[in-house]
PLY file of the C-alpha trace (Angstrom):
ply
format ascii 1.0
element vertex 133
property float x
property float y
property float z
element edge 132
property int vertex1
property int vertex2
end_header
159.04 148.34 66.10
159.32 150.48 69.35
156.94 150.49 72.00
155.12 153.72 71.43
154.88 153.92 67.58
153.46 150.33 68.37
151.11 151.88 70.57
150.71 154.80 68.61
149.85 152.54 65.16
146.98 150.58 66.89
144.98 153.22 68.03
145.97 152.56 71.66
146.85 156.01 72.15
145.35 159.37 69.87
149.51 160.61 69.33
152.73 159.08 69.05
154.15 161.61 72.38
150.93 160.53 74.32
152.27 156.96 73.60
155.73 157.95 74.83
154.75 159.82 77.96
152.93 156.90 79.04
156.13 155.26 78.50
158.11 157.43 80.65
155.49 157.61 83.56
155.61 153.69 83.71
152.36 153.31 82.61
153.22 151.02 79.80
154.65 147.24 80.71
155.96 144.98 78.24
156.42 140.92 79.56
155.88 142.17 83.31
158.32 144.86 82.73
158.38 148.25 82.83
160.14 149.95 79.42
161.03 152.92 77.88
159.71 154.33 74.63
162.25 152.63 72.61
161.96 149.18 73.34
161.17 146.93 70.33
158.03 144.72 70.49
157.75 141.51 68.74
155.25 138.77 67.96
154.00 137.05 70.82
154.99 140.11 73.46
152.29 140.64 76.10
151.87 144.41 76.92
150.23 145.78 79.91
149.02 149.37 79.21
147.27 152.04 81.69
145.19 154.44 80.59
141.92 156.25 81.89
141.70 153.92 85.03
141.64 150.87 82.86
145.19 148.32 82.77
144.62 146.95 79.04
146.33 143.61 78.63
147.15 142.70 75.05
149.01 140.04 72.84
150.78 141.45 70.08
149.91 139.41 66.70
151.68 141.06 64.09
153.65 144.21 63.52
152.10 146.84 60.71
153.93 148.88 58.59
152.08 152.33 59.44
149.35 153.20 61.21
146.10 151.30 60.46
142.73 151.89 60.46
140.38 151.23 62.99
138.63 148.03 61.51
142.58 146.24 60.75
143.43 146.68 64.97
142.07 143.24 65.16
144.54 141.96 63.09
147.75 143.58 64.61
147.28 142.67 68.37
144.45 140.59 70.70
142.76 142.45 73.49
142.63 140.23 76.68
141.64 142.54 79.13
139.09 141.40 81.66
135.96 142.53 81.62
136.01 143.58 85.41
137.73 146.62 84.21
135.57 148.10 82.04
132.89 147.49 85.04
135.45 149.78 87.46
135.27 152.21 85.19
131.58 152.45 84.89
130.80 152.85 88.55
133.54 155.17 89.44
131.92 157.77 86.20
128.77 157.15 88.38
130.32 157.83 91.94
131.92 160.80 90.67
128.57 162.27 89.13
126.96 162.94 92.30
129.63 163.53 94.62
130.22 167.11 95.25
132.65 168.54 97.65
131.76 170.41 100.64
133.01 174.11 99.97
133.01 174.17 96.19
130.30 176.68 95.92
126.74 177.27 95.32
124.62 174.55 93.51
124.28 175.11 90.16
121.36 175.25 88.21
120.67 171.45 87.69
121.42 170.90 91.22
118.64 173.08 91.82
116.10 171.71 90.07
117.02 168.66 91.39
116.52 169.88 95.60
113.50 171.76 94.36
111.88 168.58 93.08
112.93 166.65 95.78
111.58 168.41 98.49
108.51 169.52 96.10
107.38 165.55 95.83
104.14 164.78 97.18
103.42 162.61 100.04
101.33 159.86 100.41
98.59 161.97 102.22
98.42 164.99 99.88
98.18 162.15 96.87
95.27 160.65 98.95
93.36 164.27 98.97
93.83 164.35 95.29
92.16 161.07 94.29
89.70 161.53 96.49
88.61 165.16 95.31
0 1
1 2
2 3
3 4
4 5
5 6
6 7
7 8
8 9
9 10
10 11
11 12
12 13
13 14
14 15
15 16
16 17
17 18
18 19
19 20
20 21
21 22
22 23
23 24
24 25
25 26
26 27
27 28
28 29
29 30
30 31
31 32
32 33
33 34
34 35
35 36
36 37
37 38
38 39
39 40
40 41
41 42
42 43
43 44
44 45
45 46
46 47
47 48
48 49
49 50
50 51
51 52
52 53
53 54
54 55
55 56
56 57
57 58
58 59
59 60
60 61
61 62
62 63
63 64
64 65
65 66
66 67
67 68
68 69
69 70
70 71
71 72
72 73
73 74
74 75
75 76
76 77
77 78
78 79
79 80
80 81
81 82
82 83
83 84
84 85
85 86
86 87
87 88
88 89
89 90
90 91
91 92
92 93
93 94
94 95
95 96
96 97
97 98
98 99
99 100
100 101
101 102
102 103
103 104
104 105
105 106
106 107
107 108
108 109
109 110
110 111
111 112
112 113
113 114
114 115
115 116
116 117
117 118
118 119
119 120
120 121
121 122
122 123
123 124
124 125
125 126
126 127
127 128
128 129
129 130
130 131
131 132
């Protein structure tokens, strides 16, 4: 079975030409090497595949016949990624959140709110005056 439709059949990637971009760009590795869209994969075959920030590393177990359903992935190929990279991931959708660049524009709305209520917290002296009113 080629590379992408392999891809493509696992749920790895949503379409068959997202699959064989990937390919093309070099995101896609098979055995430490980089392939084109139309290299078979066989049992045993260790695939190293990039997507959104994240280098999945999987075992292929089995070839299927078509695409198969979500719950059957399991069956078809072994997901050995570490979980370091799912951690990556996570902190660089946090860094991104609330880093703005100088010279985009004006705040918007929620960014606001958000200098409003910081500079609108109370300090320790006005609390003071309001517990002992």
């Amino acid at each position: 079975m080629r590379i992408d439709k392999y891809l493509w059949c696992t749920r790895y990637c949503k379409t068959r030409s997202i699959a064989t971009n990937a390919c093309k760009k070099g995101h896609v590795k098979v055995n430490d090497q980089v392939v084109k869209p139309s290299r078979d994969v066989y049992a045993t075959d260790k695939i190293e595949f990039r997507k959104d920030q994240i280098k999945y590393q999987l075992v292929v177990n089995d070839l299927p016949e078509s695409r198969v359903g979500a719950k059957l992935v399991n069956l078809y190929v072994t997901d050995v990624t570490p979980k370091e990279a799912f951690d990556a991931k996570e902190l660089l959708k946090y860094s991104k959140e609330y880093y703005r660049k100088k010279g985009v524009g004006r705040p918007t709305k929620k960014d606001r709110r958000d200098i409003d209520d910081f500079y609108d917290t109370p300090e320790e002296e006005d609390i003071s005056k309001i517990k002992n009113d």
